[in-house]
Structures are given as C-alpha cells and as structure tokens.
C-alpha positions as CSV (number, residue, x, y, z in Angstrom):
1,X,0.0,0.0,0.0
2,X,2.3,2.8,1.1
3,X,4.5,2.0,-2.4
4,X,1.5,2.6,-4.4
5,X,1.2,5.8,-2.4
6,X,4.7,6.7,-3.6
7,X,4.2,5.7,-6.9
8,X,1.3,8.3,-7.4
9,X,3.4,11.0,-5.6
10,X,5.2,11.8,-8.4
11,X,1.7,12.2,-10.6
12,X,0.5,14.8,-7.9
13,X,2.9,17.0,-8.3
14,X,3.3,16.8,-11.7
15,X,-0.8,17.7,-11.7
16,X,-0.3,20.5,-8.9
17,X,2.6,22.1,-11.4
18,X,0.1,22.1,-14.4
19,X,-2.2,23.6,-12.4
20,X,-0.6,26.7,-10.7
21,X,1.6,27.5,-13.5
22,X,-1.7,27.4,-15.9
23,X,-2.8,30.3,-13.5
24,X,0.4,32.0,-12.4
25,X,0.7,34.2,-16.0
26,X,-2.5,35.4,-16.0
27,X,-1.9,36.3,-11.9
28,X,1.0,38.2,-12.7
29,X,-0.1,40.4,-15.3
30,X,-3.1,41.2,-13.1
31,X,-1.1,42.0,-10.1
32,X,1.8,44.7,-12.4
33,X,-0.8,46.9,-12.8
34,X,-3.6,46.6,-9.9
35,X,-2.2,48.0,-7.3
36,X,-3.6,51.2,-5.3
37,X,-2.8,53.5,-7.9
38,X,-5.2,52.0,-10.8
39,X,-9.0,52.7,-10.2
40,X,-10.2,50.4,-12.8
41,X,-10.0,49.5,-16.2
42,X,-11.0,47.5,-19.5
43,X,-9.8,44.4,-20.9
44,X,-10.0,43.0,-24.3
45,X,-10.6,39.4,-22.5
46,X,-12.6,40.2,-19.6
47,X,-14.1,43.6,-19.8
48,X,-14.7,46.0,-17.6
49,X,-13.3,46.3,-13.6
50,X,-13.1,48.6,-10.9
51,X,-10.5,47.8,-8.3
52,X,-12.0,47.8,-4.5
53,X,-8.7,49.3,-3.1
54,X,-9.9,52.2,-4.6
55,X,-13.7,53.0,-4.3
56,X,-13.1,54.3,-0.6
57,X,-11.1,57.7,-3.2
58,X,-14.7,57.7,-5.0
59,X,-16.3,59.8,-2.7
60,X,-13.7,61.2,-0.5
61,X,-11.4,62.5,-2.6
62,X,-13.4,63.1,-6.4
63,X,-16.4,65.5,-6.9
64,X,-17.9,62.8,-9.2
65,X,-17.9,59.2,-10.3
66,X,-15.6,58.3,-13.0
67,X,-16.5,56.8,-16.3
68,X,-14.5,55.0,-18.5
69,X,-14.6,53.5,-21.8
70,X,-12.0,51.0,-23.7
71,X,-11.8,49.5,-26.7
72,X,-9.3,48.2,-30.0
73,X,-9.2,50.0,-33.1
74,X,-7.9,47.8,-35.9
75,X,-6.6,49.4,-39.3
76,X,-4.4,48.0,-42.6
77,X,-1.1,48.2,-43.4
78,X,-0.8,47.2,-46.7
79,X,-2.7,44.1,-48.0
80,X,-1.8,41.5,-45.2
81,X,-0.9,42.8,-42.1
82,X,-3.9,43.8,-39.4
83,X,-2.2,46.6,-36.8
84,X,-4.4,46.9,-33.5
85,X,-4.0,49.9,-30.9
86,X,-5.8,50.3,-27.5
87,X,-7.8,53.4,-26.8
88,X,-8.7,54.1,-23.3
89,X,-11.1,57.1,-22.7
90,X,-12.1,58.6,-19.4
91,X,-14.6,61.7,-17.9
92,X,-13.4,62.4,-14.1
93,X,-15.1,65.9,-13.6
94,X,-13.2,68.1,-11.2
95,X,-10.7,65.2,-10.9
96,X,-7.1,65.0,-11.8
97,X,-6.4,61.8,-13.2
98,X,-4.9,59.4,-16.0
99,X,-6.0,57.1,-18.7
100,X,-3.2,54.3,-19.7
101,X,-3.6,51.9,-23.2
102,X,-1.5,49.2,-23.3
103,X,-1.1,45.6,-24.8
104,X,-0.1,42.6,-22.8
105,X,0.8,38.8,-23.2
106,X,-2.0,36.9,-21.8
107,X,0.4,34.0,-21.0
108,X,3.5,36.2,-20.2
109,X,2.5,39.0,-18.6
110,X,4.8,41.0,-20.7
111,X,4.3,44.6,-22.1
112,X,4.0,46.0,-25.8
113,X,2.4,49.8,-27.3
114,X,1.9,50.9,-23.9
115,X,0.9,54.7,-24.0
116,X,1.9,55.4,-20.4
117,X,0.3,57.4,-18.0
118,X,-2.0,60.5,-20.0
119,X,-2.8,63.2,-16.7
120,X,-5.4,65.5,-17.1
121,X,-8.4,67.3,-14.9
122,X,-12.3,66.7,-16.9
123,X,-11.2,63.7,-19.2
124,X,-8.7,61.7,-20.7
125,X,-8.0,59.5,-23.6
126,X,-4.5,57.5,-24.2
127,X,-3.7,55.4,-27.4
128,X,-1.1,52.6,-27.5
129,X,1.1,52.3,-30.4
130,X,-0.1,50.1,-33.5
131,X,1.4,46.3,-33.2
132,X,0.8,43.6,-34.7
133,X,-1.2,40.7,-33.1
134,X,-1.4,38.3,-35.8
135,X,-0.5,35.0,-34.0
136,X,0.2,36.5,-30.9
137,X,-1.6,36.3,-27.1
138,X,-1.2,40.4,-27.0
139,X,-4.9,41.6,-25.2
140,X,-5.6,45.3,-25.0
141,X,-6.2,46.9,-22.0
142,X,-6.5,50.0,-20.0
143,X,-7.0,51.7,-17.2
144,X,-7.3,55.1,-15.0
145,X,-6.9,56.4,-11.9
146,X,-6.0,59.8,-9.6
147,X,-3.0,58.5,-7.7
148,X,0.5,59.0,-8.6
C-alpha cells in the first residue's frame, strides 16, 4: 500500500505544477498593474473592472464618479498585415487623473504599445502604439486612476 502511495506522488505533483503554472501568468499580469494607484479598467478578455482598493477615493477625494470607456481599433497596413492599438477614454469631472492603453501577453504577462500614463483634470484619452497581433496572445487593455 504505502509504495502505491509513492508511486502516485510523483503524478500529484506533476498535476499540482500544471495547475498553478496554468494560472500564475495570467496572476502576474493582473497583479503589475492593480495596485492602489489604478482605479479600474478595461480588458479586451474580460471587460470592464473597478479595483476595490480604490472605491473608498470615490467619494472622499473626487467630486464625481468616474467613467470609462475602452476598446481596439484595428486598421491595414498594406494588404496583409492587421495593426491593432488600444484606446482608453475617461470623464473624471473636477478630478485629476490618468488614462493608460497598453497591450499585454495573456500568457506572459509581458508589455507591448503601452501609452503610459495620460494626466489631465475633466477627461482623458491615451492610445497605445499600432502592433501587430497576428499570431500572438497580446490583449488590449486600460485603465485610470488619480493616484500617482
């Protein structure tokens, strides 16, 4: 009995592996950017999200309720290639605050076209750059916020 045990050991943690490092990508990518700073967002994958770190700032430090749109634009270059950009648009009245389009690997975590950090007071819109995601895991996102 207990070398049966030890022969199905080794399939356990072969099954535990698959497991977390099937979710530890996705994790990570999620984690670089949600931290207190970020407010909420838009992804390509998933939609929309506001971060509950956050929604104490809401009503204590804005005048209003932000709202935020996102989205992919998609245009030609030439006959073949399909270039995508991420566009992320936000109305914070009376609040100072940022809007941030990016692209990043859904299994790597990893940044491309990201527009950094666009400040202003009423509203906001940032574009990444134009990549290509033919045969690639790149997702648009973006996001806003009012802290530095």
């Amino acid at each position: 009995m207990k070398s049966e045990k030890m022969k199905m050991l080794p399939v356990i943690v072969l099954a535990t592996g698959l497991v977390v490092t099937s979710a530890v990508p996705s994790t990570f990518a999620a984690e670089s950017v949600a931290s207190k700073t970020v407010s909420g967002g838009w992804s390509e994958k998933s939609g929309y999200f506001t971060t509950i770190n956050n929604n104490r700032g809401f009503s204590i430090l804005a005048a209003s309720e932000p709202k935020h749109e996102g989205y992919v634009e998609s245009r030609r270059e030439g006959s073949t290639v399909l270039l995508k950009r991420a566009v992320g648009k936000t109305t914070w009245e009376n609040t100072r605050h940022y809007t941030r389009a990016r692209f990043e690997g859904n299994l790597t975590g990893k940044i491309k076209g990201d527009s950094g950090r666009v400040w202003g007071t009423g509203s906001t819109e940032a574009k990444s750059d134009w990549i290509d995601k033919s045969f690639s895991d790149w997702v648009g996102k973006t996001y806003y916020g009012n802290e530095e």
